[in-house]
N, C-alpha and C positions, 0 to 999 in steps of 0.2 A: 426503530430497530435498536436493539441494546449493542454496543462496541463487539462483543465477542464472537454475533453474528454478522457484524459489519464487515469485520478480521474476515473472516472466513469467503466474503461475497473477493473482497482483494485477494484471499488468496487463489480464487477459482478464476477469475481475469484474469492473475499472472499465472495462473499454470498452462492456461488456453495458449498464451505468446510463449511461454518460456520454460514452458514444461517442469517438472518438480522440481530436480535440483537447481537447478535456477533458478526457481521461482526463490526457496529455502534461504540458499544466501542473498537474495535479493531484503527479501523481510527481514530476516538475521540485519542486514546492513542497515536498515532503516530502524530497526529496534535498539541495536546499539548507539546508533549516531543519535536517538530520541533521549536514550537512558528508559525504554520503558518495553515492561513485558508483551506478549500480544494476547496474555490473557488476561481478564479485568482490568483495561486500562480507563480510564476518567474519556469524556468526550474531546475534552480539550490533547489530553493523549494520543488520542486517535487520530486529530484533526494533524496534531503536529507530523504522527508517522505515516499518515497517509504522504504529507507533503514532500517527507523524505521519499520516500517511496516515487512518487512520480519526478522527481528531482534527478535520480539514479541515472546516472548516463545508460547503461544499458534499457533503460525504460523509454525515456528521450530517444536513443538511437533505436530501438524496436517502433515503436508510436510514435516520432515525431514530437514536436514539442505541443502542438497541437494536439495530438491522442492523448499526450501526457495530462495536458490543461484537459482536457473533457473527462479523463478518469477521474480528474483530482476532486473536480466539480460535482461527476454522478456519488462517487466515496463520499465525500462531506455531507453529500443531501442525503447520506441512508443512515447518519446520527439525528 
């Protein structure tokens, strides 16, 4: 699966827990803290803002650190 359809699988897991706008500045936070867009990013991109992403205290505190580690894991394996 190419990154851009990768994006999109995380953005549909966080909208299920966290509904849109929170989902929005969720990514926004993790695209900034990466320095990368979430459109055409490189694999290794992806890899890093997936990890922001699951890092997120509000992800953590929604999932557990555990959910967070099993999301981070299923994201990684769909590059």
């Amino acid at each position: 699966m190419d990154t851009s359809a990768a994006v999109e699988k995380v953005r549909e897991k966080l909208e299920s827990s966290f509904g849109k706008a929170m989902t929005m500045m969720i990514m926004a936070s993790a695209s900034n803290a990466t320095d990368t867009s979430t459109f055409g990013m490189s694999d290794q991109q992806y890899a890093q803002f997936v990890e922001c992403v699951c890092r997120d205290q509000r992800v953590v505190d929604m999932w557990g650190a555990r959910g967070a580690g099993d999301a981070l894991n299923q994201w990684k394996a769909l590059v």
